[in-house]
ChimeraX commands (.cxc) that place a marker at each C-alpha (Angstrom):
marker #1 position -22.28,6.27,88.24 radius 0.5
marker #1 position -25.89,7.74,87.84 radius 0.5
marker #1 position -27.31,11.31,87.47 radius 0.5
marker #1 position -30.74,12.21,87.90 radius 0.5
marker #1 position -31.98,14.74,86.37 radius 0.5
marker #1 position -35.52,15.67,87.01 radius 0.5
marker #1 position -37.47,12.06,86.05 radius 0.5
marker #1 position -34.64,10.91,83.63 radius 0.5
marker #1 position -31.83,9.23,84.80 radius 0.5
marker #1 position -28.44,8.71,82.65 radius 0.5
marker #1 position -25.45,6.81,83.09 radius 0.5
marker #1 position -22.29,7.99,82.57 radius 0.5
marker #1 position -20.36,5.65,80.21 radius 0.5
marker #1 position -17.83,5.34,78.03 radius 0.5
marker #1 position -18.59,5.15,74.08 radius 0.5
marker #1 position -19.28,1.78,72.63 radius 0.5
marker #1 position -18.59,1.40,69.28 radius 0.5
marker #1 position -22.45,1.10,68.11 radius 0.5
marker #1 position -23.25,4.78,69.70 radius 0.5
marker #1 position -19.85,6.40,67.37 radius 0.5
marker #1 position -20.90,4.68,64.61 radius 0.5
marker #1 position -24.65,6.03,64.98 radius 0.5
marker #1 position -22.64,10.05,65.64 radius 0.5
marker #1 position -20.29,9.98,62.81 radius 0.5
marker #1 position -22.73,10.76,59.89 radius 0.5
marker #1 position -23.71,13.26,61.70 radius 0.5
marker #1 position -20.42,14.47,62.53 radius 0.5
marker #1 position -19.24,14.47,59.32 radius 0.5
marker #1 position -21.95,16.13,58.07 radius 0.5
marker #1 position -21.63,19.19,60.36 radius 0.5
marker #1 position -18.04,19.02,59.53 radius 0.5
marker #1 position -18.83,19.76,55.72 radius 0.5
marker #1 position -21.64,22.27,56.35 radius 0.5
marker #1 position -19.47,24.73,58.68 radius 0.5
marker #1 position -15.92,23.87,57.07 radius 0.5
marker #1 position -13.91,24.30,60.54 radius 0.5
marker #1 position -10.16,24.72,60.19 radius 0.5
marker #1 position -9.58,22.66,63.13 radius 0.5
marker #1 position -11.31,20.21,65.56 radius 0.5
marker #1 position -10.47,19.31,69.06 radius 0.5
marker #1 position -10.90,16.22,70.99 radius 0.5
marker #1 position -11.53,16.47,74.26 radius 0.5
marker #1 position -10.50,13.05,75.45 radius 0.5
marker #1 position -8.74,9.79,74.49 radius 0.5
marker #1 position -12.69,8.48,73.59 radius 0.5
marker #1 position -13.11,10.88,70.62 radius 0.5
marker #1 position -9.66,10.64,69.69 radius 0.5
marker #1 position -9.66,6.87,68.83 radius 0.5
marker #1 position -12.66,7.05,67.65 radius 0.5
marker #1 position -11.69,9.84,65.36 radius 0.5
marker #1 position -8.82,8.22,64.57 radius 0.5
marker #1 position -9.63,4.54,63.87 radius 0.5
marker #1 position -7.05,3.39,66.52 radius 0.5
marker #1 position -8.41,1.58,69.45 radius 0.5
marker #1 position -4.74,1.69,71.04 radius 0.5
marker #1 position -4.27,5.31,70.89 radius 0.5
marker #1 position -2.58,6.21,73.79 radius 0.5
marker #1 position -3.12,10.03,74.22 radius 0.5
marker #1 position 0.37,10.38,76.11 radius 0.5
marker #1 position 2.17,9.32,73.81 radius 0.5
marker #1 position 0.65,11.29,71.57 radius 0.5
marker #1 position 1.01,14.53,73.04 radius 0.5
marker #1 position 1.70,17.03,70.43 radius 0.5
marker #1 position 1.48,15.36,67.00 radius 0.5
marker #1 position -0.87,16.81,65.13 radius 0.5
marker #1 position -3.58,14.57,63.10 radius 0.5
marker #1 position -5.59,15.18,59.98 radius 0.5
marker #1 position -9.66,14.09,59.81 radius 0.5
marker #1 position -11.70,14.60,56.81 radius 0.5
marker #1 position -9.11,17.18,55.60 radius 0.5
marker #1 position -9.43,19.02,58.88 radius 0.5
marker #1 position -6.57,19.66,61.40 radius 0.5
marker #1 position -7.26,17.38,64.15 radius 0.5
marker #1 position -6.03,18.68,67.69 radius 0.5
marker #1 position -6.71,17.69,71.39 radius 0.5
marker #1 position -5.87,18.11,74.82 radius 0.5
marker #1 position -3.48,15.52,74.67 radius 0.5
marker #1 position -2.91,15.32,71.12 radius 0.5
marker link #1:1,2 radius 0.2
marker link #1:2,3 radius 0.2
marker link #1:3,4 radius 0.2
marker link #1:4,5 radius 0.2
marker link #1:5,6 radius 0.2
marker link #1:6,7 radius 0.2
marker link #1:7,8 radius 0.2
marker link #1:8,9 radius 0.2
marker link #1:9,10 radius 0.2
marker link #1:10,11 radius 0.2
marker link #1:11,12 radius 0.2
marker link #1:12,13 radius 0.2
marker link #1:13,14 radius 0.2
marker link #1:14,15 radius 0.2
marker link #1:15,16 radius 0.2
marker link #1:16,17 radius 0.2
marker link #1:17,18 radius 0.2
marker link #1:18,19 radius 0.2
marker link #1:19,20 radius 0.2
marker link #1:20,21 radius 0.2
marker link #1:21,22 radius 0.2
marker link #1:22,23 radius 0.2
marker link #1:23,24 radius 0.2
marker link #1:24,25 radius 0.2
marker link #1:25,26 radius 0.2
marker link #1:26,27 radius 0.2
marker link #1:27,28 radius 0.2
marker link #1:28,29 radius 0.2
marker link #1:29,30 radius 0.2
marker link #1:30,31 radius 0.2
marker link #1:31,32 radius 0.2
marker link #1:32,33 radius 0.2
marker link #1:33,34 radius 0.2
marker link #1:34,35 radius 0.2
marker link #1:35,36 radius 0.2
marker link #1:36,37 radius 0.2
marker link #1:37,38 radius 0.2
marker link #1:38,39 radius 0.2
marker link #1:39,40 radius 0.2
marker link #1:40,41 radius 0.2
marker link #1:41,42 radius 0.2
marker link #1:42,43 radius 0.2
marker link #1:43,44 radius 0.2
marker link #1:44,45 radius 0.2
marker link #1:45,46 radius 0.2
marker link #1:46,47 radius 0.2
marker link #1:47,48 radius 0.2
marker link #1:48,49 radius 0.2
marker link #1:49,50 radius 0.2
marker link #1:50,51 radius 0.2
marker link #1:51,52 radius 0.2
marker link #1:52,53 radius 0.2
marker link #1:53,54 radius 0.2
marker link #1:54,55 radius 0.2
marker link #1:55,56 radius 0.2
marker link #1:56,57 radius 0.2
marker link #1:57,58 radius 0.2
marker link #1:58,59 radius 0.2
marker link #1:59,60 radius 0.2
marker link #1:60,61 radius 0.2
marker link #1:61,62 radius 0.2
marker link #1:62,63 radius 0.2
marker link #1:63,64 radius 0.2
marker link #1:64,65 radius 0.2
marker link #1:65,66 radius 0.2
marker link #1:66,67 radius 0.2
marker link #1:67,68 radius 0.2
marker link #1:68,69 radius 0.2
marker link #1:69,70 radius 0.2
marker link #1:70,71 radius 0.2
marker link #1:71,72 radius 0.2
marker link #1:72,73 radius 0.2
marker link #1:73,74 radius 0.2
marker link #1:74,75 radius 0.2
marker link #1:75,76 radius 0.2
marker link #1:76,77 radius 0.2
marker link #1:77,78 radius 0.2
view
């Protein structure tokens, strides 16, 4: 699937492994500038990727809570 967006077009995809590595620097770093007492995951993506566990399977893990760089670690279906 493609949106167009004025001249740019971008493809919706899911994350490869090369584009989380490139984010999570950067995510950690925002996580120790603005010490947030919880972080949410808004998918099963960010959630394994998060995680470390390619075979997450976000039903299953439906309520269990998660830790993350010291930081409570929730999501829709986590």
């Amino acid at each position: 699937m493609f949106l167009q967006s004025d001249k740019t077009l971008f493809s919706l995809r899911q994350l490869r492994s090369t584009d989380a590595a490139e984010a999570k620097p950067y995510l950690e770093k925002q996580i120790e500038i603005t010490c947030p007492k919880a972080l949410v995951c808004l998918g099963a993506t960010s959630a394994k990727y998060l995680l470390g566990d390619m075979k997450l399977r976000i039903t299953r893990e439906r309520g269990v809570w998660r830790e993350y760089w010291g930081v409570v670690l929730a999501g829709r279906g986590i």
